[in-house]
C-alpha positions in Angstrom: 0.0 0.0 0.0 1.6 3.2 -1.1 1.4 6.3 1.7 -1.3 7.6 -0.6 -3.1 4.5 -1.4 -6.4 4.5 0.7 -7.7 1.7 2.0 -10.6 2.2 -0.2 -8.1 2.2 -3.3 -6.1 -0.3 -1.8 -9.6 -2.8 -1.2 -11.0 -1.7 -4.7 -7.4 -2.6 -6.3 -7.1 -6.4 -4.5 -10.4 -7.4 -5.2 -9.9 -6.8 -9.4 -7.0 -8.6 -8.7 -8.7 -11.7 -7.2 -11.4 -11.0 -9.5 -9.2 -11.4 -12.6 -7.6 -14.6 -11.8 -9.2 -17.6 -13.9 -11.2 -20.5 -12.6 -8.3 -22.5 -12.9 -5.9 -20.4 -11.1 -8.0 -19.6 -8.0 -9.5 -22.9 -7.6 -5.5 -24.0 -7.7 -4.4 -21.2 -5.0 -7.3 -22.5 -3.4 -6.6 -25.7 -3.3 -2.9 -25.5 -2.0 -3.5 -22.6 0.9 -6.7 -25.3 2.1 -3.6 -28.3 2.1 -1.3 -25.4 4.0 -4.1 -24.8 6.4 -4.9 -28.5 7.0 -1.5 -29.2 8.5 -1.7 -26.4 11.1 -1.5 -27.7 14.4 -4.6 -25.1 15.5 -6.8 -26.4 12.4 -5.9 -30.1 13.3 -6.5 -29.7 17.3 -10.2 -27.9 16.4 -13.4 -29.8 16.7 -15.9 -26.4 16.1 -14.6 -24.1 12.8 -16.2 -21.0 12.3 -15.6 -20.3 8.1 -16.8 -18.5 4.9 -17.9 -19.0 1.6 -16.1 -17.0 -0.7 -17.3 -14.2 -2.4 -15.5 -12.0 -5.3 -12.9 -15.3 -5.7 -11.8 -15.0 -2.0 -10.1 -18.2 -1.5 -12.2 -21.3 -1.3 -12.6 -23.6 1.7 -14.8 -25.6 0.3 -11.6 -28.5 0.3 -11.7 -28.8 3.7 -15.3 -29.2 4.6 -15.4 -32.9 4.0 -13.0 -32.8 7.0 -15.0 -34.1 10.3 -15.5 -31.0 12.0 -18.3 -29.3 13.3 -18.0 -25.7 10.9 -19.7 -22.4 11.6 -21.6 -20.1 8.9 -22.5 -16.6 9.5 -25.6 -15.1 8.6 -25.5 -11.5 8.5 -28.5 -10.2 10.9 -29.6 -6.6 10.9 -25.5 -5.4 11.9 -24.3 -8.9 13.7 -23.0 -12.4 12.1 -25.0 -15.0 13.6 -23.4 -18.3 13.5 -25.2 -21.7 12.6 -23.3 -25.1 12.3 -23.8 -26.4 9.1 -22.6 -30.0 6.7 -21.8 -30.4 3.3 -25.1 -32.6 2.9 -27.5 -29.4 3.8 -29.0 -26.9 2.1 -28.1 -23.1 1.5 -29.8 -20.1 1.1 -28.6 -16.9 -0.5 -28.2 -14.1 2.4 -28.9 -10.1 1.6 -25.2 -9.9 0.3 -25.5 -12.7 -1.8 -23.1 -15.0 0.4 -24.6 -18.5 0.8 -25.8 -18.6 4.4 -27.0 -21.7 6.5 -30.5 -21.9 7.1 -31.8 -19.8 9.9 -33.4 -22.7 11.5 -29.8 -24.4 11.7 -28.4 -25.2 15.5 -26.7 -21.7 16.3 -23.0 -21.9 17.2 -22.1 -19.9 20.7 -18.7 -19.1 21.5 -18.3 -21.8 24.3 -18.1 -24.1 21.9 -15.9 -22.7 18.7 -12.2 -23.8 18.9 -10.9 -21.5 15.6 -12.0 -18.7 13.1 -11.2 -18.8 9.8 -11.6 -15.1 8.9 -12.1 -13.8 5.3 -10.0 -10.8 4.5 -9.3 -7.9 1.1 -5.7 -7.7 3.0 -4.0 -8.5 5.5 -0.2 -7.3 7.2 2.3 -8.7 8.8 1.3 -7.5 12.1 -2.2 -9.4 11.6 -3.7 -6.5 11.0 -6.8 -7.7 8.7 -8.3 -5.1 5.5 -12.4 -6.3 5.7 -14.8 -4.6 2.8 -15.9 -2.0 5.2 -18.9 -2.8 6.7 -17.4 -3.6 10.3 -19.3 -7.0 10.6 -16.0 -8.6 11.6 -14.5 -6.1 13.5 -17.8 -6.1 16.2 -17.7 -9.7 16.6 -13.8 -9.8 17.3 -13.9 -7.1 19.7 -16.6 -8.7 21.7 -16.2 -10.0 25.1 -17.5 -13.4 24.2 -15.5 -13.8 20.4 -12.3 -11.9 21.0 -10.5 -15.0 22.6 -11.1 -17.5 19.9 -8.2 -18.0 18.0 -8.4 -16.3 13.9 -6.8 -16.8 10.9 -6.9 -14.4 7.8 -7.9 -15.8 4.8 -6.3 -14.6 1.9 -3.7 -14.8 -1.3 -0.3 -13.6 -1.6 -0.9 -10.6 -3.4 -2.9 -9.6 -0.4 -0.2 -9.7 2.2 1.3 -6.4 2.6 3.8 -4.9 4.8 1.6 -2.8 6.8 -2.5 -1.6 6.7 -3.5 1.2 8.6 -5.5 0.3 11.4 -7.8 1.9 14.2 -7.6 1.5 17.7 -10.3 -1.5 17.6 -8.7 -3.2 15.3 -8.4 -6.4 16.4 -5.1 -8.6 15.1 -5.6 -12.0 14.1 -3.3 -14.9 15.1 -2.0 -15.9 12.5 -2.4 -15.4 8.4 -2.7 -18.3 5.9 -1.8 -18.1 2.1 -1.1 -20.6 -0.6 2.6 -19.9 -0.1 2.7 -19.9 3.5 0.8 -19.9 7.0 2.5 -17.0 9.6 2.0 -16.7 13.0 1.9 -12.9 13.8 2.3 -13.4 17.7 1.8 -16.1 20.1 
């Protein structure tokens, strides 16, 4: 990010990027940063993971949801991500972003019982700093009492891992930052 890149430049920049990258390519980088992220110890000690599906060609999970775990799918209500366990067998509904959601009369997930957070991101630093699309979703859940313990993990390609974002004083960092090249731990 240049010193006059803003992060609206800098978020409307990554996502062509991700956006131009054929099938084959992002199903690829997919593919690999899902093997990366199967082999880390937090990932392989987790019984309940919250996850994503992708949007704009954000990286797919969809690799590692054969794995037996219990996983987590927000659904985005009123200004709050409500989570709902879901299985690769049932059925999803498109949310009011367009993201597939679980349906709303799927178990709800509590924080007691999630072990790790796989967190989608535009950008992320080396710090763990995360770049979201703006509309705070993630930052109010990771700065609540009852999430902001979990472990997280930034989703995201390469090209998306920059030096350093600007950040805000609730910025929350994330523990650690997975691409398809390789999986950092930004503190312990």
């Amino acid at each position: 990010m240049s010193q006059r890149e803003t992060k609206k430049e800098l978020r409307k920049r990554l996502i062509q990027k991700r956006l131009i990258l054929s099938q084959k390519e992002w199903l690829e980088k997919s593919q690999i940063l899902c093997n990366r992220l199967s082999k880390y110890s937090l990932f392989q000690q987790a019984k309940t993971v919250l996850a994503y599906f992708p949007i704009r060609q954000e990286p797919d999970l969809n690799p590692l949801f054969s794995n037996s775990k219990t996983w987590g799918f927000s659904r985005c209500v009123k200004k709050s991500l409500i989570w709902h366990s879901w299985q690769p067998e049932e059925p999803l509904i498109q949310g009011k972003y367009g993201i597939l959601e679980p349906s709303p009369k799927a178990p709800i997930l509590t924080h007691e019982t999630v072990d790790l957070m796989l967190i989608p991101a535009v950008a992320c630093d080396y710090n763990g700093y995360r770049l979201g699309y703006g509309g705070g979703f993630y930052d109010r859940l990771l700065n609540s009492p009852q999430w902001c313990h979990i472990p997280t993990v930034g989703i995201i390609f390469e090209f998306a891992l920059i030096p350093q974002l600007p950040y805000e004083s609730w910025d929350q960092k994330l523990k650690a930052i997975c691409t398809e090249n390789k999986l950092i731990s930004t503190y312990t």
